[in-house]
Every structure is written in structure tokens, then in C-alpha cells.
C-alpha positions in Angstrom: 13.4 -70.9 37.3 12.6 -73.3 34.3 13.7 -75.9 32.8 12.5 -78.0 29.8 13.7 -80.9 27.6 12.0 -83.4 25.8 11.7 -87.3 25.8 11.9 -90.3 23.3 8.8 -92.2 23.6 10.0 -94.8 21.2 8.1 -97.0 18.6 4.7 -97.2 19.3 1.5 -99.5 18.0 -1.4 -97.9 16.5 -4.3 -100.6 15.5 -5.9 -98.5 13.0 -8.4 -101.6 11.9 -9.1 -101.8 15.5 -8.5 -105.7 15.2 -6.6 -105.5 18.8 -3.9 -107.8 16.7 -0.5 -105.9 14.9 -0.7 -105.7 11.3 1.9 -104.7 9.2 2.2 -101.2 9.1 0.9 -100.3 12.2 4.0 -99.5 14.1 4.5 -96.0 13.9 8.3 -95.8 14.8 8.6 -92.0 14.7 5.7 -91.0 16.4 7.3 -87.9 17.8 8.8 -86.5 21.2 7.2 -85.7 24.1 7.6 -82.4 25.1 8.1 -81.1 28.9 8.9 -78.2 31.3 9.0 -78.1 34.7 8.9 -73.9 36.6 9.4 -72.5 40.0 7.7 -69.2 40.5 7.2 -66.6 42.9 5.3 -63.4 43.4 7.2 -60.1 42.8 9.4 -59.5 46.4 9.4 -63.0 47.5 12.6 -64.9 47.5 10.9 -68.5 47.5 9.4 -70.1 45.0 6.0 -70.4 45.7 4.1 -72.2 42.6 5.4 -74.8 40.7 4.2 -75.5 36.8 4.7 -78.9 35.3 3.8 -79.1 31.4 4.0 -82.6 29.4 2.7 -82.4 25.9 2.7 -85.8 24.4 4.4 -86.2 20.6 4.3 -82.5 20.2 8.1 -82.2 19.9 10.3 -80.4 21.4 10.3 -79.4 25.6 11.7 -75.7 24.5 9.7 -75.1 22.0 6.3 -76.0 22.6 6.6 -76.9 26.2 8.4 -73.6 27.6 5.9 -71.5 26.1 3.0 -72.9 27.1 4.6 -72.6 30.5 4.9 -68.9 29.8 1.2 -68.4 28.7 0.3 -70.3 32.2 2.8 -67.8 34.4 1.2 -65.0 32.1 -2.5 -66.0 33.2 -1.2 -66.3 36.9 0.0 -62.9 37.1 -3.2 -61.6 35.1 -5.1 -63.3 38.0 -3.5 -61.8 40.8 -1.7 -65.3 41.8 2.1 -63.6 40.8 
């Protein structure tokens, strides 16, 4: 069981001068969504889930597509290493 989705971080300040005061052009207003995806697992027979993987991927876009499959590459390695 999975599911993903993604969030709005909003406008955020980047102080590329590194002046620690905002000038203009420094808010980055689009900086991106965060990505996320949240899975129950189980080994083969069970009928509970037994592992649970939580991926958040900061402005990498969207939860489906970059945070489902990086879920999947994790569940992969589990089975790989005898954990599924």
C-alpha cells in the first residue's frame, strides 16, 4: 500500500550575497514542490504490513513521480536483502 502526493512549500528567501538582509531578487517564489510518499509493506504470505517507507524529497517536484519511485527502488533493495 502507497500513497504519494506533493506539497507547496511556498515563496522562499535565498541570501545569495550572504548579507543575512533580503535584497531584491532574492525571493525565489517558485522554488518548487516537495515531493513525498508514504508505503506499507510486508513479506510474501504475511497479511500485515510489517515495514513502513517514508520518502520526502525537498523541491524535486512531484510525490508520484520522483517520490513513488524512489520508494520502489527502496522496496526493490529490501527484497534484494532478504527483508521482503
Amino acid at each position: 500500500m502507497a500513497k504519494s502526493g506533493t506539497a507547496d512549500p511556498g515563496k522562499r528567501w535565498i541570501d545569495y550575497n550572504h548579507n543575512k538582509k533580503l535584497d531584491p531578487g532574492e525571493i525565489d517564489d517558485k522554488p518548487g514542490d516537495h515531493a513525498w510518499c508514504v508505503a506499507l509493506v510486508q513479506p510474501d504470505g504475511k497479511t500485515e504490513p510489517t515495514h513502513v517507507i517514508v520518502v520526502i524529497v525537498e523541491y524535486a517536484g512531484s510525490g508520484g513521480q520522483v517520490g513513488g519511485p524512489i520508494a520502489n527502488q527502496v522496496i526493490a533493495a529490501m527484497k534484494q536483502e532478504g527483508y521482503l
